[in-house]
N, C-alpha and C positions, 0 to 999 in steps of 0.2 A: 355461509361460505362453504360450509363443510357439505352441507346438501345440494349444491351446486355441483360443488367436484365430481362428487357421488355419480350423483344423474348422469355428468358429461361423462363419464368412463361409460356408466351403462347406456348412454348412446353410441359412442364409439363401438362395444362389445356389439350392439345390436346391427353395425353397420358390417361384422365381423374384420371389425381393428383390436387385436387384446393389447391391453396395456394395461398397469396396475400403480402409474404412476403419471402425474399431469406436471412435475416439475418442468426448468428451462431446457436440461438437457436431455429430456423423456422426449418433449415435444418438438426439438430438432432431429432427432434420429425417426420419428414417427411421421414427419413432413420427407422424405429421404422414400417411403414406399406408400403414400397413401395414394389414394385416388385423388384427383383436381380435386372434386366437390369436397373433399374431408378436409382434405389441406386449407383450402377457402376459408373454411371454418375451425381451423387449428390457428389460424394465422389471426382470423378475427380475434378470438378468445385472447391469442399471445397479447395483440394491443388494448386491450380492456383489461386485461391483469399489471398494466404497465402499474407499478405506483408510486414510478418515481414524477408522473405529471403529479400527484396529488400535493408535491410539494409547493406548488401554484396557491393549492390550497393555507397550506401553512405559511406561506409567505402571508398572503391576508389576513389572516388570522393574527399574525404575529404584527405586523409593522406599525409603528409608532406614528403618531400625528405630525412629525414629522418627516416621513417619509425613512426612518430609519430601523432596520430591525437589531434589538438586541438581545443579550445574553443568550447568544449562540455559541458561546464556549465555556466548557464546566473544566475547572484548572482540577488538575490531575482525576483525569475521569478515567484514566486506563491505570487498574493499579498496580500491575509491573511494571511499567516502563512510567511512567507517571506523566504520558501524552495530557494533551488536552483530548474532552470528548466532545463532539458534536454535539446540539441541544437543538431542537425547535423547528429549524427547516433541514439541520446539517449537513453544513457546509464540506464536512470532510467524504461527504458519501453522495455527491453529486455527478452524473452520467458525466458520460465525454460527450464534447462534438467532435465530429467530423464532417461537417458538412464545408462546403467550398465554399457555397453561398449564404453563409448565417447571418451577415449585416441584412443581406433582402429578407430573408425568411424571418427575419425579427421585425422587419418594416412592414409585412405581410401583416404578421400576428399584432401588432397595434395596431394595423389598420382596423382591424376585426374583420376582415373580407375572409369568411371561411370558403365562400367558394373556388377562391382563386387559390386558398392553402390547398386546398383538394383538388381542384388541376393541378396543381404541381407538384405535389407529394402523393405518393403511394398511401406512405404509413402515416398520418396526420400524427399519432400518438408522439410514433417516434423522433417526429421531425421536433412535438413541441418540449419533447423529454432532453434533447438535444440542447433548446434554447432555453433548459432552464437556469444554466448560470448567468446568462446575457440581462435575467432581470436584477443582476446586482448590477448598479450605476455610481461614479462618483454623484457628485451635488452640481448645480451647474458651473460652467467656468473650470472644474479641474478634470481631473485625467486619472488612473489608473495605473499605476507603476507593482508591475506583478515581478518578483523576484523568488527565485527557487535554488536551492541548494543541486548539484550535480552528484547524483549517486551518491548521498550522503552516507549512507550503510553501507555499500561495498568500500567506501573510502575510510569510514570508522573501520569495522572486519579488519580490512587489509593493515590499517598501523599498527593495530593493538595486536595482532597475530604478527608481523611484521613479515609479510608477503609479499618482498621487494620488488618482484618482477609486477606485480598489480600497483604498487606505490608509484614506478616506473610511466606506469602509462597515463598515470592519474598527472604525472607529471611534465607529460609531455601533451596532455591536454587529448589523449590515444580515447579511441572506442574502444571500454572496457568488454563490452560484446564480440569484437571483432576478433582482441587483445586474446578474450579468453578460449574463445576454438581453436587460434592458432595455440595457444596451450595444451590445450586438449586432444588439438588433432596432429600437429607438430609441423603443422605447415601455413605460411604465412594466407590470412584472412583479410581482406578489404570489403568496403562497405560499397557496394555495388562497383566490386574490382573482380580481383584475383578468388576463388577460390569465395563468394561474396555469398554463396549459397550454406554454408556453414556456418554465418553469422549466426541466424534464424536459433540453432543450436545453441550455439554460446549465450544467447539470451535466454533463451527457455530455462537452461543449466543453471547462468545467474539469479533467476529470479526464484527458482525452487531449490537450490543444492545448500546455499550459502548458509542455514542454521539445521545440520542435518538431513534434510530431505531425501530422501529417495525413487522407487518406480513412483509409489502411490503419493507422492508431490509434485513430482513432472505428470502425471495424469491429470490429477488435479488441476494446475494449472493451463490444462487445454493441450497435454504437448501430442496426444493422439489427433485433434482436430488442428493440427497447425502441420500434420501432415509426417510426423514420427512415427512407425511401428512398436509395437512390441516388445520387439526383438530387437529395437535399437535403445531403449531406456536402461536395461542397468548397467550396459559397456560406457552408455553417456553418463551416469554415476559415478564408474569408475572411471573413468576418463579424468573428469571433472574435480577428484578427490586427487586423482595421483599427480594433478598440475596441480594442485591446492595444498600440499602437506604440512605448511605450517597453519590453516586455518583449521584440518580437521585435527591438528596435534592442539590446538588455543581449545578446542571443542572440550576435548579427553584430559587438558590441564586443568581444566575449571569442574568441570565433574569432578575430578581427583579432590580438589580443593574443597567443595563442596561438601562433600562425604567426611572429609577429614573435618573438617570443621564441626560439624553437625555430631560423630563419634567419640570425636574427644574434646568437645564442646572449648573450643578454641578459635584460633585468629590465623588465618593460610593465605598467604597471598600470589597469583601472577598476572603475568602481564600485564603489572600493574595497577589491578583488580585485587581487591582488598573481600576477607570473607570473613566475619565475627560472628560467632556463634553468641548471644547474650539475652536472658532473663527468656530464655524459653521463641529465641526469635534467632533466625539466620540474617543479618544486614550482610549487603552487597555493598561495599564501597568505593564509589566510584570515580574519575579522576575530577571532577570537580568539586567532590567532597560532599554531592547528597549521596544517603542513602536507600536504595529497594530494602523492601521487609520483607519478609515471608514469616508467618506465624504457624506457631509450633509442629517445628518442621522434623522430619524423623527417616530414619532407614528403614525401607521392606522390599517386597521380593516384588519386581514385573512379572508378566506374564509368560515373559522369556525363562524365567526360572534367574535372572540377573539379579545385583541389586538395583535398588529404587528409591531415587529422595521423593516423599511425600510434603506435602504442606495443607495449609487450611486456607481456601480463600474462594471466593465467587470465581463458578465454574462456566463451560460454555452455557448451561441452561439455566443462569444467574441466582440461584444458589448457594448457598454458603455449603462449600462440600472441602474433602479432601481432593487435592487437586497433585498429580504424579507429572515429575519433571526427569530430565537429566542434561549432559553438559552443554548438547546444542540448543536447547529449549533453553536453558539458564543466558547462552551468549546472545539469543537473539534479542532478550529480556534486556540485556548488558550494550548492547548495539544500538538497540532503539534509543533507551534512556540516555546512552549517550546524545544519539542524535538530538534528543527534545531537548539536551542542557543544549546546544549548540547551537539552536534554534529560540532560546530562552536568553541567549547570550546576544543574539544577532538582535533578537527587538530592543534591549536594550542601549545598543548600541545605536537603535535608529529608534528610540527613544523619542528624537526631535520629530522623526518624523508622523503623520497619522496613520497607525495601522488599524484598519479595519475588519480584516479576517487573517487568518495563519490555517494550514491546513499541512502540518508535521514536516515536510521541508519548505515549504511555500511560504510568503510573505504578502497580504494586498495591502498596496499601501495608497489611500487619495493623498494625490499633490497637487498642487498649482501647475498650471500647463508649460512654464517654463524650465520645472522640475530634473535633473540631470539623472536620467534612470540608470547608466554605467558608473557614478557616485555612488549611488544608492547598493549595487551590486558590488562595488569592491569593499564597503564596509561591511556588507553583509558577509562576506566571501572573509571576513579576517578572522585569523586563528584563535581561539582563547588561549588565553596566558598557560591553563592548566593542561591543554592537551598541547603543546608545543612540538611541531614535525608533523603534524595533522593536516595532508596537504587540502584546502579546502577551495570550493571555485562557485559561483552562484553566478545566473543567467538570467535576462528578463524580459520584460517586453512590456511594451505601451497600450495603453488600449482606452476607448471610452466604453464599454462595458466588460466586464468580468467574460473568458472565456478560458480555455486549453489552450495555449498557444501550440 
């Protein structure tokens, strides 16, 4: 693979294209000035490097005599937040569709008629990358009852921070996107209304601001290719912060508490967030009463010249390394886990029913085709006992195979 890459740069060079890197977003900005014939062939390479079709493969490989695949989830695979992790084909790290017509282009692809996939698709890869959630099926006779929590982490965030005016629209059923430009921008926001071009903003905002983030999170995120400048990301930071002060003040109370606890090796609590320092370990305690670990965790200096909580635990390059936090990295830890209790509390509750996959606010469940899917969503949608005022709402949809709704 490596001498593949190689070559294909040194052909590029030789077509006099420099570029010193073949990643996703090398190869969209390098399709942006090449000639027809390079591009032809940047575009081929992009769909032969797809590997999310390979998951085709792992379904095969994996699926049971009867038609079932299992141990696709490893119970607490993410060890701060204590998610489940995808295993085998995973399920949590499956492309979107968006195609209009997926029920025909999945009756295409059983037919096997490749030739007619390729009259009607450009990109065959991408079309079949598209249909690879559609190869989940109930059994015959049932249906598919997909159920999903609504913003479940801006809705966790906002209570435990108590962010009234976001509590507010969570409870008025409001677009928290729409909710939040007009926050930020101080004038009212609708979704293809009034002022509906600002949305676009307030989303980009929510999905990189909410555990610290700044310019190089909104980049990250795409917010230069969704049509943002420059010159407009850290006013949208600061925008986005000064409509938010009780969530970056939840941010700076938990780093507080953190430090404290870790220094004077003790027990600190807020927002209802419990922090015990004991036998050489930081636990996070949470409102349901598990606890996060973090092992032998310690005070040092970032690169800021600030201080810095350290700990020990597998890193992004999975490794056993010393790994550096501080308080918005700790609450997004604090967020998630909450969300997974919440989502651990919800199967239980539909317990009766068959659940077949989970993917962190999602639920699939096979029913009987008589099956009452708004049932199904208001039990899911009910609050735990232990986070009470937690306003929560869950939405769903029907289907006879697994898709995006």
């Amino acid at each position: 693979m490596y001498i593949f890459k190689y070559n294909f740069i040194d052909w590029l060079i030789s077509k006099g294209v420099e570029t010193d890197s073949l990643d996703k977003k090398a190869v969209i900005e390098l399709l942006k000035t090449v000639p027809s014939d390079i591009a032809d062939v940047l575009k081929l390479r992009q769909q032969l490097a797809k590997s999310s079709v390979k998951k085709y493969q792992a379904m095969q490989n994996s699926v049971c005599a009867d038609g079932r695949a299992r141990g696709m989830f490893q119970f607490y695979g993410a060890n701060r937040s204590g998610r489940w992790a995808g295993r085998i084909i995973q399920l949590q790290n499956l492309p979107q569709n968006h195609m209009t017509d997926l029920e025909d282009a999945r009756d295409i692809v059983k037919s096997g008629d490749y030739e007619l996939m390729n009259m009607l698709y450009d990109d065959v890869p991408d079309a079949l990358s598209q249909l690879i959630r559609t190869a989940f099926i109930p059994k015959p006779g049932y249906k598919f009852c997909v159920s999903d929590f609504s913003a479940i982490e801006a809705r966790v965030i906002a209570f435990l921070a108590k962010e009234n005016w976001r509590m507010k629209v969570f409870k008025e059923n409001g677009d928290i996107y729409c909710a939040s430009a007009s926050a930020m921008f101080h004038v009212p926001v609708e979704k293809h209304g009034v002022n509906g071009h600002l949305r676009q903003k307030g989303k980009i905002a929510e999905l990189a601001l909410g555990y610290g983030g700044s310019v190089g999170a909104l980049t990250a995120m795409g917010a230069l290719d969704m049509g943002l400048s420059e010159d407009e990301l850290q006013p949208l930071v600061d925008s986005w912060r000064a409509s938010n002060p009780n969530i970056v003040q939840f941010w700076w109370d938990v780093d507080s508490c953190v430090k404290t606890a870790i220094k004077q090796r003790t027990a600190t609590e807020t927002h209802g967030i419990r922090f015990v320092y004991q036998s050489g370990m930081l636990f996070i305690v949470l409102p349901s009463g598990r606890r996060l670990c973090y092992v032998k965790p310690k005070i040092g200096e970032n690169k800021f010249g600030g201080e810095s909580v350290t700990y020990e635990g597998v890193g992004t390059n999975k490794k056993w390394e010393r790994i550096e936090s501080y308080g918005p990295k700790f609450v997004e830890n604090i967020v998630q886990a909450i969300s997974r209790d919440i989502l651990c509390h919800a199967m239980r509750t539909l317990s009766h029913c068959f659940i077949v996959g989970h993917v962190h606010d999602e639920l699939i469940i096979e029913t009987p085709m008589d099956a009452d899917l708004n049932a199904i969503c208001e039990q899911m949608g009910r609050t735990p006992d232990w986070i009470t005022g937690l306003l929560l709402r869950a939405d769903g949809y029907e289907t006879s195979f697994y898709k995006k709704d």
